[in-house]
C-alpha positions in Angstrom: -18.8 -10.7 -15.0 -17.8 -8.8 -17.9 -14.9 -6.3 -18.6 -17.4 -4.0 -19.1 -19.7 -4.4 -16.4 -16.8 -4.4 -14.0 -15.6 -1.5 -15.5 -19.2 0.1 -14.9 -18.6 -1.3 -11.2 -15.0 0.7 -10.5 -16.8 4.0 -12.0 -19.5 3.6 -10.1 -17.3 3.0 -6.9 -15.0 6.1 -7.4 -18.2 8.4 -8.1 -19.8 7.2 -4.9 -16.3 7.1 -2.6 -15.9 10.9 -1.5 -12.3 10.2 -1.0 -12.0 10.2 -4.9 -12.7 12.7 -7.9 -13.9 10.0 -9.6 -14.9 12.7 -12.8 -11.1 13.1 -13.2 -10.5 9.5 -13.5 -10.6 6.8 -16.8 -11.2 3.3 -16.0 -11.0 0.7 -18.8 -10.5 -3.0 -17.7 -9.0 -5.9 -20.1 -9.4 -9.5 -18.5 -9.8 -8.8 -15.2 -7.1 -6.0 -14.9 -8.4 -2.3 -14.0 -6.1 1.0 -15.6 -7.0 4.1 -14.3 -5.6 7.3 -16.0 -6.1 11.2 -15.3 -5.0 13.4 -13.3 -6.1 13.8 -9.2 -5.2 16.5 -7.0 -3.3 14.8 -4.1 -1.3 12.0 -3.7 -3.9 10.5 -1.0 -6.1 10.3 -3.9 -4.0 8.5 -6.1 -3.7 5.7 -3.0 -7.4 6.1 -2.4 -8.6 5.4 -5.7 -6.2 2.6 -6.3 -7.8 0.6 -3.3 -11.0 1.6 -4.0 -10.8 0.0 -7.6 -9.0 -3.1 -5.8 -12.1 -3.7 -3.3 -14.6 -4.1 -6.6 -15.7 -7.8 -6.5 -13.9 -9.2 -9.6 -10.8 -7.0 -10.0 -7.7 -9.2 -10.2 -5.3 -6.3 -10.6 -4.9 -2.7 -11.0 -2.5 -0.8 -12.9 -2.1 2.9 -11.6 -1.4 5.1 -14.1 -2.9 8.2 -12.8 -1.1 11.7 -12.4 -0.6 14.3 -8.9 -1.3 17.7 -10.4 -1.0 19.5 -6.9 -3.2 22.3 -6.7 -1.7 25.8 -6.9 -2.7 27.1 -3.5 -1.6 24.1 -2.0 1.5 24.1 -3.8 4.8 24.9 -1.5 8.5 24.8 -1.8 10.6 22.1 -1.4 12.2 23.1 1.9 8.4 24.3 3.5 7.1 21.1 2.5 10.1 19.2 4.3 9.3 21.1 7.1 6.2 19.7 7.5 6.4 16.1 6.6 9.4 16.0 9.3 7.1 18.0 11.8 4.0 15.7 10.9 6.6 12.7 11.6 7.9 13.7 14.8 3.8 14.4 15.9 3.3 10.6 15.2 4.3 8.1 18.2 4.2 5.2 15.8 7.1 6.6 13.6 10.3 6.3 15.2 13.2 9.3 15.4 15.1 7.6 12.9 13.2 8.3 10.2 14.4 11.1 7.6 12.7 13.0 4.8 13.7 15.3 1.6 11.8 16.6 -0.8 12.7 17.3 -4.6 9.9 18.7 -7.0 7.0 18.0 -4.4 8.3 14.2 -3.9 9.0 13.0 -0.6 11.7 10.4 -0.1 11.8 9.2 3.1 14.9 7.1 4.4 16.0 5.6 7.7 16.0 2.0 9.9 13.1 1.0 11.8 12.0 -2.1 13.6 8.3 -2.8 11.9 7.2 -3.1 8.7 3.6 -1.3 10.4 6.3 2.1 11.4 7.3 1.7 7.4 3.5 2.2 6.3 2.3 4.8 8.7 5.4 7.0 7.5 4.4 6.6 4.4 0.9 7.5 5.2 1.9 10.8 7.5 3.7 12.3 4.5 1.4 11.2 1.4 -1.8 12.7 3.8 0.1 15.9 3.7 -1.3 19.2 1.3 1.1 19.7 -1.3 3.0 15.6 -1.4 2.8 14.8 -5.1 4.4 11.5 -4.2 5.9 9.2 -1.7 9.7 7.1 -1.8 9.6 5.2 0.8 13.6 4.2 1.4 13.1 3.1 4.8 14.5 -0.4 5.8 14.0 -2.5 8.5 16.3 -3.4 11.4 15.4 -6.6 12.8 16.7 -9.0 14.6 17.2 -12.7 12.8 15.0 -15.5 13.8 15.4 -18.8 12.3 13.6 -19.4 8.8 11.8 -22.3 10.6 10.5 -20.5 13.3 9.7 -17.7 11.3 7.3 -19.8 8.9 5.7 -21.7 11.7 4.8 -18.3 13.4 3.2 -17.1 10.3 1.4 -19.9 9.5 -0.3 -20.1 13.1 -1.2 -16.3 12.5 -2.7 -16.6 9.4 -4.7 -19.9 11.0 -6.1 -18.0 13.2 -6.9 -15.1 11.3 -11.0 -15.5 10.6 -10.4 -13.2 7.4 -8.3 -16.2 5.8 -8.3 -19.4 4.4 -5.2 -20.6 5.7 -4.8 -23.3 3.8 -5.1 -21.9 0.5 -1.7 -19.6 1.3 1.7 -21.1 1.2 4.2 -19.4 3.1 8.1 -20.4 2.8 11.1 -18.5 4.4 14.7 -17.6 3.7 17.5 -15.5 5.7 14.4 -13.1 6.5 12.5 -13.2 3.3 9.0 -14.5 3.3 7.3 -15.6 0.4 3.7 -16.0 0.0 1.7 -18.6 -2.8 -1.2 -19.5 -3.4 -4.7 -18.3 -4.1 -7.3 -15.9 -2.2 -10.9 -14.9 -2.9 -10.1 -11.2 -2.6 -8.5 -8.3 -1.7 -9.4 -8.5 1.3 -7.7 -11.9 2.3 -4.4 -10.8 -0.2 -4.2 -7.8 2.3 -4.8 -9.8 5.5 -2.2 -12.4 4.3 0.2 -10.2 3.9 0.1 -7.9 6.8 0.1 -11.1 9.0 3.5 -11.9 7.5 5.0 -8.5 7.9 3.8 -8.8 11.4 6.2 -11.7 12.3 9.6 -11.1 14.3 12.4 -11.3 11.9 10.7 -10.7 8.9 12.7 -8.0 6.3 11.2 -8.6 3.3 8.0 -9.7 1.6 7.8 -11.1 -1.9 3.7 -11.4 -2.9 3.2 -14.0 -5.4 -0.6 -14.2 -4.4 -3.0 -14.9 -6.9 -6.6 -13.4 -6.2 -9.2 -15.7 -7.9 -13.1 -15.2 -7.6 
């Protein structure tokens, strides 16, 4: 497939995805590698259109360079808006009580220790589905209890064995003092997503490093 037909492909996908202005949004695409650029009202929309450009057949990468211009009557001040991402938080049973937020210029930054990388993300996504977030820090580490490198790597590789949205072989996992590492090639976003979210998932696990390569 061509830049440009693929190009024609990520349009036509943020047009037809309803989570997306996709009118508000350039795509251009050099070898493989999707930009977007404009400007979308909310910062769910930013994360919205970025996976829906990843989940065209083809795309090997996409570089985000799109703007939050947060709409004026959804616009708030910085302590209101805390006030809400905290009480959204504290509504969610998956986020833990550790978890702290402040907001400068519409930003949230949210900070804290938990014990999954899955509490991590759904923080993340409480705040950024909130009116008025122009952005998401997420600060929050992970407190975890060390399990040997070996055991860490043999866990993940049986995971990702018997995940049927994988080709386990094609992923090479190695471990060190809680960092995982992942090689190798995938046939899509799909399987780079499924990959990685079976490594986060293992006990012990603090850190990630993706040096998956998607290849169609």
């Amino acid at each position: 497939m061509s830049d440009k037909e693929l190009a024609l492909d990520v349009r036509d996908k943020l047009f037809w995805d309803p989570r997306t202005d996709g009118r508000a949004i350039a795509v251009t695409v050099v070898a493989g590698v999707v930009t977007l650029r404009g400007t979308v009202g909310s910062f769910r929309q930013r994360q919205e259109a970025k996976r829906a450009a990843q989940r065209i057949r083809g795309v090997l990468a996409v570089n985000d360079q799109l703007e939050v211009q947060i709409m004026t009557d959804q616009r708030q001040e910085d302590a209101d808006l805390r006030g809400d991402v905290l009480d959204a938080l504290t509504l969610d049973v998956s986020v833990p009580t550790s978890v702290y937020a402040t907001v400068k210029d519409g930003v949230v930054t949210l900070t804290g220790p938990v014990d999954w990388q899955y509490q991590r993300e759904e923080a993340e996504l409480i705040a950024g589905n909130l009116p008025g977030v122009a952005g998401v820090d997420n600060q929050i580490w992970l407190h975890t209890v060390r399990t040997s490198a070996a055991d860490v790597e043999h866990e993940i590789n049986k995971a990702l064995t018997r995940n049927a949205r994988l080709d386990a072989d094609a992923v090479h996992v190695s471990t060190s003092h809680g960092t995982v590492t992942l090689s190798g090639r995938v046939h899509s976003w799909d399987e780079h997503d499924a990959a990685i979210a079976t490594a986060w998932a293992a006990p012990g696990v603090e850190v990630v490093h993706d040096r998956l390569t998607v290849a169609y």
